[in-house]
PDB file as gemmi writes it, atoms N, CA and C in Angstrom:
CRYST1    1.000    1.000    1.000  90.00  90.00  90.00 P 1                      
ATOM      1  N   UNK A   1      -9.173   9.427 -12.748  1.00  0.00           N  
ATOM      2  CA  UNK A   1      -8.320   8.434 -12.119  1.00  0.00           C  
ATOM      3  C   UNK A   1      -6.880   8.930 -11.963  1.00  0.00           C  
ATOM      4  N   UNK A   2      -6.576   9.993 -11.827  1.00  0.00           N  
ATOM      5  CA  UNK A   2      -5.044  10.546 -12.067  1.00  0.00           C  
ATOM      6  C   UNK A   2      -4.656  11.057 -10.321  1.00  0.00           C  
ATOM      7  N   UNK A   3      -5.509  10.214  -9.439  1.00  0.00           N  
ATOM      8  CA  UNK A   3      -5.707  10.608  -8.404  1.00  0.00           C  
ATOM      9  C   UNK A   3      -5.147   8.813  -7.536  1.00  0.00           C  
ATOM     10  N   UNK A   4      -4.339   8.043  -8.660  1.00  0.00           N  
ATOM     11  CA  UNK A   4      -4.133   6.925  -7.918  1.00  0.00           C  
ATOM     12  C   UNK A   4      -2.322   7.078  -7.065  1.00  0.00           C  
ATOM     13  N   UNK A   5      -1.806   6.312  -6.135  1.00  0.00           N  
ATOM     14  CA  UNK A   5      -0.842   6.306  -5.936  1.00  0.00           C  
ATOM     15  C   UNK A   5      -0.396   5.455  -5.945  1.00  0.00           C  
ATOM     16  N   UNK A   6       1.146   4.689  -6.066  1.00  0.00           N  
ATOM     17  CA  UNK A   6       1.955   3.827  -5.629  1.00  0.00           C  
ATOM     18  C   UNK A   6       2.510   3.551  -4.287  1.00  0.00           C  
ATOM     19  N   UNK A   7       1.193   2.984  -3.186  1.00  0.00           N  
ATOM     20  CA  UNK A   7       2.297   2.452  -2.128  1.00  0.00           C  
ATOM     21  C   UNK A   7       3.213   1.370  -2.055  1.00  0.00           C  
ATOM     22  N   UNK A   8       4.073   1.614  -1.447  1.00  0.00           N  
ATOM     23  CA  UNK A   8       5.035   0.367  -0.923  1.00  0.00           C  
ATOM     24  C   UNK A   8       4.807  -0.155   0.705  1.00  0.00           C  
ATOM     25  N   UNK A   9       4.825  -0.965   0.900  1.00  0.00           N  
ATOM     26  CA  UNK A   9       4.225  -1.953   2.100  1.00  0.00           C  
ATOM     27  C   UNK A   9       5.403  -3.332   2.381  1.00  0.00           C  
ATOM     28  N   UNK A  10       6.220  -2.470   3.569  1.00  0.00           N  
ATOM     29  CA  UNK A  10       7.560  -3.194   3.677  1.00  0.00           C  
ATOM     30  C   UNK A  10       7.538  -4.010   4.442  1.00  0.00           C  
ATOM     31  N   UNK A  11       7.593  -5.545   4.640  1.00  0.00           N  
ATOM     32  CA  UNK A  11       7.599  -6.370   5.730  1.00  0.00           C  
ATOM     33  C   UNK A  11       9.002  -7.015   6.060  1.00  0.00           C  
ATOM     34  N   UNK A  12       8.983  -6.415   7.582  1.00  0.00           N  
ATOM     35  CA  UNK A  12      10.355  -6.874   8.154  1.00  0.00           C  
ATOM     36  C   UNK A  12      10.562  -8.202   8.975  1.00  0.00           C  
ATOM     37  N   UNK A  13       9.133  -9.317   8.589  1.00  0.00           N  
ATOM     38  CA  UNK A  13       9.359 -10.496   9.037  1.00  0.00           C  
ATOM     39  C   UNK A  13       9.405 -11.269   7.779  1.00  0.00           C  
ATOM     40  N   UNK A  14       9.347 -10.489   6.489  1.00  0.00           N  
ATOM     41  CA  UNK A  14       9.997 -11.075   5.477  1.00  0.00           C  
ATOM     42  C   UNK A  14      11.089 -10.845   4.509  1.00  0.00           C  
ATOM     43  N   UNK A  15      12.263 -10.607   5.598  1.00  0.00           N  
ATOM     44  CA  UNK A  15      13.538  -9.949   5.055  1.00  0.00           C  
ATOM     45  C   UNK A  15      13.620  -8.439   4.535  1.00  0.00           C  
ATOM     46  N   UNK A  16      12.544  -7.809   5.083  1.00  0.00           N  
ATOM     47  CA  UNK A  16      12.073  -6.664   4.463  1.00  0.00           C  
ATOM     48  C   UNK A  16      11.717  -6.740   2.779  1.00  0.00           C  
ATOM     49  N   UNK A  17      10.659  -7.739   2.862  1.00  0.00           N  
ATOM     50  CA  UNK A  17      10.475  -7.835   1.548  1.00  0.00           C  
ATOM     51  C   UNK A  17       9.426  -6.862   1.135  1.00  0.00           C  
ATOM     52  N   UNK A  18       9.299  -5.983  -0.398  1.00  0.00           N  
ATOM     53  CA  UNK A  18       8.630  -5.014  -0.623  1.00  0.00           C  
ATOM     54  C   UNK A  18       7.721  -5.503  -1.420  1.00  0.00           C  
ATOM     55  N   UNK A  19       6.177  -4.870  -0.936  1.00  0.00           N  
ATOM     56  CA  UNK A  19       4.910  -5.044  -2.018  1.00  0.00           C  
ATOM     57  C   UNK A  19       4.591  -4.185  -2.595  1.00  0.00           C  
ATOM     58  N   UNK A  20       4.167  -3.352  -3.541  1.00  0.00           N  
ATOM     59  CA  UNK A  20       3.776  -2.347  -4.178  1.00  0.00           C  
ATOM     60  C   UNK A  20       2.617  -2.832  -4.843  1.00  0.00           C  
ATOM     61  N   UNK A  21       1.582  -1.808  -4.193  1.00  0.00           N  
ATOM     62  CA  UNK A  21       0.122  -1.593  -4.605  1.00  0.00           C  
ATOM     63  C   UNK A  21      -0.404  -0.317  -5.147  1.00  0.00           C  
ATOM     64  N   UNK A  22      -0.983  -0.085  -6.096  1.00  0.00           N  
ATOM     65  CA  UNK A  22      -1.978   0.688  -6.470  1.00  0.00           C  
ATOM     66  C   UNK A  22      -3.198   1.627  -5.655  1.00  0.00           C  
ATOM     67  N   UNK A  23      -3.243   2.418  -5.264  1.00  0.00           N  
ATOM     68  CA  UNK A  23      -4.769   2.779  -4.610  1.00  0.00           C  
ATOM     69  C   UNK A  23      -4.940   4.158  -4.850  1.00  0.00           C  
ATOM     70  N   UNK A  24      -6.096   4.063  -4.532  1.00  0.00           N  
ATOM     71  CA  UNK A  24      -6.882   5.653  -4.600  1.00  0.00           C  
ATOM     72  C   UNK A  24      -6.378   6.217  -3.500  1.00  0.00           C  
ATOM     73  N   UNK A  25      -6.118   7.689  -3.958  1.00  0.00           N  
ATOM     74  CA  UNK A  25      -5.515   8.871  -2.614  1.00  0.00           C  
ATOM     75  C   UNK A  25      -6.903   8.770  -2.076  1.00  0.00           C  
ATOM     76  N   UNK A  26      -7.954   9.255  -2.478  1.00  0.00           N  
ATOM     77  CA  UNK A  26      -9.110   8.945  -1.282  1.00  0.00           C  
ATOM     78  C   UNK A  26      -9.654   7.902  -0.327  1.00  0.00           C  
ATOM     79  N   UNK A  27      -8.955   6.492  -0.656  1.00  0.00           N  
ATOM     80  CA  UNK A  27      -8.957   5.670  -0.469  1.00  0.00           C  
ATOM     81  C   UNK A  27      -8.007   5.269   1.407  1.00  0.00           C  
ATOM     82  N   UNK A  28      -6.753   6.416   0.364  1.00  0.00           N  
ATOM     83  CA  UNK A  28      -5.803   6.441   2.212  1.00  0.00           C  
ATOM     84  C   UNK A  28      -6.381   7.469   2.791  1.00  0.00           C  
ATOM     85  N   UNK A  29      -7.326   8.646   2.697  1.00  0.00           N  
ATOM     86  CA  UNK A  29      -7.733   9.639   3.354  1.00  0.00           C  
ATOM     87  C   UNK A  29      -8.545   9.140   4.336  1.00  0.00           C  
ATOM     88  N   UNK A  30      -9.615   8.210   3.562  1.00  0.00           N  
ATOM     89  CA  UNK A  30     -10.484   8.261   4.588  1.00  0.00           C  
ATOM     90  C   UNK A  30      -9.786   7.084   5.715  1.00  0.00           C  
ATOM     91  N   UNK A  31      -8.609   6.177   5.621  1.00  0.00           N  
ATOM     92  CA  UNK A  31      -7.613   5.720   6.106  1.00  0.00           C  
ATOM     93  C   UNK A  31      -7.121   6.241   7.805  1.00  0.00           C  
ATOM     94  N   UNK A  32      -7.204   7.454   6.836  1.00  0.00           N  
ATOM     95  CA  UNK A  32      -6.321   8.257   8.024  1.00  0.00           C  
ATOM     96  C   UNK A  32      -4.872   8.477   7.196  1.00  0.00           C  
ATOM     97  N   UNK A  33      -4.368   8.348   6.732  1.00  0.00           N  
ATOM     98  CA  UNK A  33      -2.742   8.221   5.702  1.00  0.00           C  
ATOM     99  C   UNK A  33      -2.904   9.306   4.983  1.00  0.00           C  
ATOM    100  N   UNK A  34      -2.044  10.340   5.489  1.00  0.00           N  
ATOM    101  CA  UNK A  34      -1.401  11.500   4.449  1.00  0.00           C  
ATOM    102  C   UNK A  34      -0.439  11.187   4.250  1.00  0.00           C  
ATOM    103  N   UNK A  35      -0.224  12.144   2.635  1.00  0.00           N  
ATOM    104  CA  UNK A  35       1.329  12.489   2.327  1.00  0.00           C  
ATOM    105  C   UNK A  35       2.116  10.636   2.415  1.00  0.00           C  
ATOM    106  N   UNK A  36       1.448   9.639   2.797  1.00  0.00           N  
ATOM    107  CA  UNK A  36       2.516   8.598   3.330  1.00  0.00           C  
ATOM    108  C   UNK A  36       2.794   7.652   2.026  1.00  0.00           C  
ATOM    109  N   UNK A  37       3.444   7.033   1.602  1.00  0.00           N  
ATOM    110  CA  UNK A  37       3.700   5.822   0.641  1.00  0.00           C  
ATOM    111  C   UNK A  37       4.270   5.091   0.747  1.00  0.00           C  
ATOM    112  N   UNK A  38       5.056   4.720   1.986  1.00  0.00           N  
ATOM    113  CA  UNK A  38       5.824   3.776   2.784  1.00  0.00           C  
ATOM    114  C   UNK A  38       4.988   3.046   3.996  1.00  0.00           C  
ATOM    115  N   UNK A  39       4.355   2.088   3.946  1.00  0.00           N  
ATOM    116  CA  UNK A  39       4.053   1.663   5.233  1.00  0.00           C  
ATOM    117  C   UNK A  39       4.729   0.178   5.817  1.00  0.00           C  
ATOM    118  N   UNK A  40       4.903  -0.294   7.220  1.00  0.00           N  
ATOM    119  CA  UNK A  40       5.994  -0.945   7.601  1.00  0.00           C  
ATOM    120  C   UNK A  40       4.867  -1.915   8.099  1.00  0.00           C  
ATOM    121  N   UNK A  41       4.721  -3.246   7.797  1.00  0.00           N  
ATOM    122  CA  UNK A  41       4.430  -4.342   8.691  1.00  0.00           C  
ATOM    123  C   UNK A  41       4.466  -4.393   9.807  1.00  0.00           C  
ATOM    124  N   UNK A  42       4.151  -5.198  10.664  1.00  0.00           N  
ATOM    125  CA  UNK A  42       4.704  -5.571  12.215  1.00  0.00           C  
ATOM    126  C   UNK A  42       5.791  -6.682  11.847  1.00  0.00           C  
ATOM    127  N   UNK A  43       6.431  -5.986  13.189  1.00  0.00           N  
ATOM    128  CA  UNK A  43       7.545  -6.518  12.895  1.00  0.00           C  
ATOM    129  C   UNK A  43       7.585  -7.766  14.469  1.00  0.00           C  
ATOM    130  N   UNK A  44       7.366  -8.844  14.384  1.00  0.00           N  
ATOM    131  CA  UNK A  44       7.367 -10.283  15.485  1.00  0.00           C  
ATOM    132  C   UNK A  44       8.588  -9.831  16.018  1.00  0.00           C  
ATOM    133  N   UNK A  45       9.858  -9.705  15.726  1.00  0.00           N  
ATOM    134  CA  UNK A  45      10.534  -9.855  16.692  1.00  0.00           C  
ATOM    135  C   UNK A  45      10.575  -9.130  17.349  1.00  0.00           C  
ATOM    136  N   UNK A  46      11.120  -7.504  17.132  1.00  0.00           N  
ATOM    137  CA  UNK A  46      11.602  -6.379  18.049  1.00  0.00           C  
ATOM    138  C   UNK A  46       9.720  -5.777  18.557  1.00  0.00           C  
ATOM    139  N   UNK A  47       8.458  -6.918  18.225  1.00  0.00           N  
ATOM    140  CA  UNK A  47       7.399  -6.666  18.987  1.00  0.00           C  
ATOM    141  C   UNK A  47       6.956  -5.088  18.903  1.00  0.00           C  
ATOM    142  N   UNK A  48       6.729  -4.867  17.603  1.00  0.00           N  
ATOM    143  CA  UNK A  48       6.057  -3.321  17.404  1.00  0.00           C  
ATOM    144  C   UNK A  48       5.224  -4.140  16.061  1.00  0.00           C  
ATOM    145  N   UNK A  49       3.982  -3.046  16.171  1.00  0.00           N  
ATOM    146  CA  UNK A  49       3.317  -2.799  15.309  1.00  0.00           C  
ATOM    147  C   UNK A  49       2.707  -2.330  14.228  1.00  0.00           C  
ATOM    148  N   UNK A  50       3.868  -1.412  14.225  1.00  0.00           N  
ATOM    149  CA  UNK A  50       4.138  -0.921  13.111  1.00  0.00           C  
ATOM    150  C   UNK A  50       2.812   0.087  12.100  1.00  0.00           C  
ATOM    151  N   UNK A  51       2.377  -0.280  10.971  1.00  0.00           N  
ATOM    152  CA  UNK A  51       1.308   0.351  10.733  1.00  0.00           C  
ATOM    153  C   UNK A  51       0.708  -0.668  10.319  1.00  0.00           C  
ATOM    154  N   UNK A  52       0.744  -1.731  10.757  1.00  0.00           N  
ATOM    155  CA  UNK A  52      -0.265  -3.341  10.812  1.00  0.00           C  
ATOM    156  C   UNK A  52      -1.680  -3.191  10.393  1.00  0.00           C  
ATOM    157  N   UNK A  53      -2.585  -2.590  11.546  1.00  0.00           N  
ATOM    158  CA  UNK A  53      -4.083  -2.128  11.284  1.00  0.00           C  
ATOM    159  C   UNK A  53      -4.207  -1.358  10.185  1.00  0.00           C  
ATOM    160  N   UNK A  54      -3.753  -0.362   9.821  1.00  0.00           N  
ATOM    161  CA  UNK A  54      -3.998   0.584   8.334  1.00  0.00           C  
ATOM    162  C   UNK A  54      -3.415  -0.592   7.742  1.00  0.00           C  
ATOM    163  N   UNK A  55      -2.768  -1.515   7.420  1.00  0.00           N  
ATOM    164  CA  UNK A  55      -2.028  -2.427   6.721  1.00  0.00           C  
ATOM    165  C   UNK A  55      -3.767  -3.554   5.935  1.00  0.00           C  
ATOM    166  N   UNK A  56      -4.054  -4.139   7.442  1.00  0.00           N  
ATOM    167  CA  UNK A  56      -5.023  -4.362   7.458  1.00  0.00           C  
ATOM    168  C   UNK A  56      -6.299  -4.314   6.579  1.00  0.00           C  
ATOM    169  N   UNK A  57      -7.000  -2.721   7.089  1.00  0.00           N  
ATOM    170  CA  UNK A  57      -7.701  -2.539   6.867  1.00  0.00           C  
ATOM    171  C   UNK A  57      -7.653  -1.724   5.080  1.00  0.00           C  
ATOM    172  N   UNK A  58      -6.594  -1.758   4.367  1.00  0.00           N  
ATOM    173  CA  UNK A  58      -5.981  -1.243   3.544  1.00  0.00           C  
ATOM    174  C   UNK A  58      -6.257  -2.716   2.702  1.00  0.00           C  
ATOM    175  N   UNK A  59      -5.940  -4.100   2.827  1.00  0.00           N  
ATOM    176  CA  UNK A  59      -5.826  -4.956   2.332  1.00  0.00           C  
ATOM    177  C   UNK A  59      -7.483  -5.636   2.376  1.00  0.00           C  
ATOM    178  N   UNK A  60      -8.397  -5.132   2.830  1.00  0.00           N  
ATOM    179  CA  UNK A  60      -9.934  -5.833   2.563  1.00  0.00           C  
ATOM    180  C   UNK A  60     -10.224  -4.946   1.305  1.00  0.00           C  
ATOM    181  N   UNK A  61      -9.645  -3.607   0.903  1.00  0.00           N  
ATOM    182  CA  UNK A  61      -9.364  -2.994  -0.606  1.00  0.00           C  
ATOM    183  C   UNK A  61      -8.908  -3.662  -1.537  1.00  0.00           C  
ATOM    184  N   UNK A  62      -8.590  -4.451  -1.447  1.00  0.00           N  
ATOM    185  CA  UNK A  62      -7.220  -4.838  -2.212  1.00  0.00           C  
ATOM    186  C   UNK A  62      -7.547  -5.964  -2.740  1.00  0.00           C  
ATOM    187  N   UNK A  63      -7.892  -6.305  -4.244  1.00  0.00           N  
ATOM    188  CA  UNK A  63      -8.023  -7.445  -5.084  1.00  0.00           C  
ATOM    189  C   UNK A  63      -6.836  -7.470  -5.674  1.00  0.00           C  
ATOM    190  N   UNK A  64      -7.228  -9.325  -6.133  1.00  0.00           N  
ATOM    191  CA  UNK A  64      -5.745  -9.925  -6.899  1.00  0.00           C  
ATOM    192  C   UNK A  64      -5.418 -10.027  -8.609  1.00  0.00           C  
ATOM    193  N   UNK A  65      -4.832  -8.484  -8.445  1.00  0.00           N  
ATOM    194  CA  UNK A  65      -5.016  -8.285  -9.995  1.00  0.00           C  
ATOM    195  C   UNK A  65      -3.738  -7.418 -10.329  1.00  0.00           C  
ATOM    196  N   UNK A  66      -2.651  -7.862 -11.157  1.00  0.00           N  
ATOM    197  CA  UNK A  66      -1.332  -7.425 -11.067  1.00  0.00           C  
ATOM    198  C   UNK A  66      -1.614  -5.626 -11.143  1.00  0.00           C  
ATOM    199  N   UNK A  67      -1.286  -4.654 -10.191  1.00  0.00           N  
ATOM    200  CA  UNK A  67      -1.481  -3.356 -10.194  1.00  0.00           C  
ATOM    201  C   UNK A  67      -0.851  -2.903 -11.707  1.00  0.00           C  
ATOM    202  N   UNK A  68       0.345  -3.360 -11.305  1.00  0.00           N  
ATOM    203  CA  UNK A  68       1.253  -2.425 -12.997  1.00  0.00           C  
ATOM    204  C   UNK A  68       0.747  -2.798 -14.148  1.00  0.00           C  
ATOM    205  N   UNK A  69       0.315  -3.728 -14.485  1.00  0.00           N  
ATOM    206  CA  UNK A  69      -0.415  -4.516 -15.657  1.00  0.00           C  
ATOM    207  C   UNK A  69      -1.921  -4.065 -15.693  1.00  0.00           C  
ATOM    208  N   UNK A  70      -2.550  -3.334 -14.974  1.00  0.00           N  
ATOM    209  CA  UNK A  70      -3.893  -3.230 -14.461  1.00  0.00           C  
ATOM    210  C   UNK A  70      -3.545  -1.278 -14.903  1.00  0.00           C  
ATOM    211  N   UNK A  71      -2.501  -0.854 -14.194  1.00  0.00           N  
ATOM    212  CA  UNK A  71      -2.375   0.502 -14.426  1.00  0.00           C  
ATOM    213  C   UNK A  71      -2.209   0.614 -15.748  1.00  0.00           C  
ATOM    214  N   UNK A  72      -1.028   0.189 -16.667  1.00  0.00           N  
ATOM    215  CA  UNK A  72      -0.927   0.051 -17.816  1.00  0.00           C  
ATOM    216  C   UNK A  72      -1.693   0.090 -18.896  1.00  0.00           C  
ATOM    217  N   UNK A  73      -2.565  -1.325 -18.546  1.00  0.00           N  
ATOM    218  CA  UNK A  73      -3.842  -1.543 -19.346  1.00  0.00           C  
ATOM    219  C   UNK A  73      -5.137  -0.425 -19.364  1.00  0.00           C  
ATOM    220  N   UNK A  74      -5.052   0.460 -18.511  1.00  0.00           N  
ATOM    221  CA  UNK A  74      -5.986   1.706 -18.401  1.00  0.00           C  
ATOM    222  C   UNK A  74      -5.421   3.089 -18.912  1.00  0.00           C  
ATOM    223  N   UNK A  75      -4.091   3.132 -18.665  1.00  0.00           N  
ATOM    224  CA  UNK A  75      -3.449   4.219 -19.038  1.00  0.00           C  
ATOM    225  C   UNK A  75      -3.447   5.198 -17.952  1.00  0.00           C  
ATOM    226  N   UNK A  76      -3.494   4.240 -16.799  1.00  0.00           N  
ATOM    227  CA  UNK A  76      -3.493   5.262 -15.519  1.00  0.00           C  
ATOM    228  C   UNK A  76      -2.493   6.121 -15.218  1.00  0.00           C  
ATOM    229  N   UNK A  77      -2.566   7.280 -14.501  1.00  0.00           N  
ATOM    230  CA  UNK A  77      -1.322   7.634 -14.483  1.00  0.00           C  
ATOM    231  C   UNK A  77      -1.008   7.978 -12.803  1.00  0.00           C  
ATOM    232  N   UNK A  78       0.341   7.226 -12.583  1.00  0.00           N  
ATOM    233  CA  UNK A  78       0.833   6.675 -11.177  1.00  0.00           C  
ATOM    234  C   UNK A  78       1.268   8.329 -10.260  1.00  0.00           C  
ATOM    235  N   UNK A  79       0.449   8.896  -9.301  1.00  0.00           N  
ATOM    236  CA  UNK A  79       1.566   9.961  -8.639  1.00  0.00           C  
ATOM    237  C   UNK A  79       2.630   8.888  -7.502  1.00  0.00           C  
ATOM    238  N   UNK A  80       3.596   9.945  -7.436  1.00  0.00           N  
ATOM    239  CA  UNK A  80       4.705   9.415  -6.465  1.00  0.00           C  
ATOM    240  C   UNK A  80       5.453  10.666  -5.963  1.00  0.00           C  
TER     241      UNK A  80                                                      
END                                                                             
């Protein structure tokens, strides 16, 4: 498991508010996402899309279970 990362997932229709999730690097490979740990919402006003779909399809991964408390409790260890 020393193969997990910390993304951040920035939404700029919510003041640029930041989420930080947990996931498997193989997880963004088969994604399509290298090297990336920043991904940007769509953004409604200025009408771009930002990385929405990988956003998406990134979040049917994604259970509701505090990551840092979840990493912690395993002794995972976070690359960045």
């Amino acid at each position: 498991m020393d193969d997990i990362v910390e993304l951040t997932i920035v939404q700029p229709d919510e003041n640029m508010a930041k989420q930080h999730v947990l996931v498997e690097q193989e997880l963004l490979n088969e994604l399509g996402v290298n090297n990336v740990i920043v991904l940007y919402d769509r953004d409604r006003v200025n009408k771009k899309m930002n990385d929405r779909l990988v956003i998406n399809k990134l979040s049917s991964h994604l259970c509701n279970v505090c990551p840092i408390c979840l990493s912690q409790k395993l002794g995972l260890k976070i690359s960045k």
